[in-house]
C-alpha positions in Angstrom: 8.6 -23.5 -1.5 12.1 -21.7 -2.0 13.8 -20.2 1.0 13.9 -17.0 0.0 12.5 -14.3 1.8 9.5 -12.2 0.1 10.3 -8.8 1.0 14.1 -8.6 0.8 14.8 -11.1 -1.6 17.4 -12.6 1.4 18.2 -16.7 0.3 20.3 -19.2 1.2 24.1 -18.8 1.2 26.7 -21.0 0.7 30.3 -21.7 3.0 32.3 -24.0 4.4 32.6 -26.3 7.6 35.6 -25.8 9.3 36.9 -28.8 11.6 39.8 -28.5 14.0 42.2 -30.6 11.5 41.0 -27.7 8.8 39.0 -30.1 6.8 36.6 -28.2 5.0 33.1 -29.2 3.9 30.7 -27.5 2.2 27.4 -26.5 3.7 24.0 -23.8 3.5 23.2 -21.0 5.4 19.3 -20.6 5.5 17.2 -17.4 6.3 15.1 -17.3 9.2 12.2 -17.3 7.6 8.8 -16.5 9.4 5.1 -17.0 8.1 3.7 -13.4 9.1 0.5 -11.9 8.3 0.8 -7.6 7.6 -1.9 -5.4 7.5 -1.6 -3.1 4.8 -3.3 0.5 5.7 -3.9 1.5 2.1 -6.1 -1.3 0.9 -7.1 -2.0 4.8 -6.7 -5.6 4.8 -3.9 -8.4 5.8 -1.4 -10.4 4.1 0.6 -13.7 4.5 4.2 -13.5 3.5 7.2 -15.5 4.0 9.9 -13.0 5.4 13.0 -13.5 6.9 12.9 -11.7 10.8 15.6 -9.5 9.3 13.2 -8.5 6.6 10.5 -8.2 8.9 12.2 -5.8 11.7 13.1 -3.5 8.4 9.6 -3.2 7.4 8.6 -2.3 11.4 11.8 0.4 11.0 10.8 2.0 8.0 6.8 2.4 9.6 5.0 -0.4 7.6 4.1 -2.5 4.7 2.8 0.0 2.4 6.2 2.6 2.8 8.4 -0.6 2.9 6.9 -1.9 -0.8 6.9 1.9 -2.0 10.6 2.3 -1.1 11.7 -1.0 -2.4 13.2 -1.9 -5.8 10.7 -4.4 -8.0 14.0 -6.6 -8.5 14.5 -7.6 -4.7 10.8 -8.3 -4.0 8.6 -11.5 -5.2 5.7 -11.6 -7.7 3.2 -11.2 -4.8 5.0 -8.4 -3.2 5.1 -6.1 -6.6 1.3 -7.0 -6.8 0.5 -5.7 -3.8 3.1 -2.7 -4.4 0.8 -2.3 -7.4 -2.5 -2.3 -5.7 -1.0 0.2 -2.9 0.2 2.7 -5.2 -3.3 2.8 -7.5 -4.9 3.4 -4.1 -3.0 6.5 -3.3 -2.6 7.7 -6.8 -6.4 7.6 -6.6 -6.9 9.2 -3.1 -4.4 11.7 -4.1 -6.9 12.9 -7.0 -9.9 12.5 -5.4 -8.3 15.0 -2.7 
């Protein structure tokens, strides 16, 4: 499983450990990744994602999963997040013709 965050597309990062004699070493900044489970409103059911807490205090900023996936680029977000970005926007192209 990669450390990358579903939602954001947030990974590791790469720097350096400083010591007091300026030594430097090289070392890996990880994500914080969470296990989270968000209810999408359009389709009216809940899904597990890996998201970093950065990513998921975005998605509770911008008012949900649905308006976060609609307002995202397809290049920052994993192959399960443009699926459901898929599903959520046949659902209110659909609702949108039937009203």
């Amino acid at each position: 499983m990669s450390r990358v965050c579903e939602l954001t597309g947030k990974g590791r990062q790469v720097g350096n450990n400083v010591s007091h004699a300026n030594n430097k070493t090289k070392r890996t900044f990880l994500p914080n990744l969470q296990n989270v489970t968000l209810i999408s409103d359009a389709l009216g059911q809940s899904v597990k994602l890996r998201v970093s807490t950065h990513g998921l205090r975005s998605v509770e900023h911008v008012g949900g999963l649905d308006n976060w996936l609609l307002k995202t680029s397809n290049d920052k977000l994993s192959t399960k997040a443009r699926k459901l970005k898929r599903e959520i926007a046949k659902k209110q192209s659909q609702a949108e013709a039937a009203a």
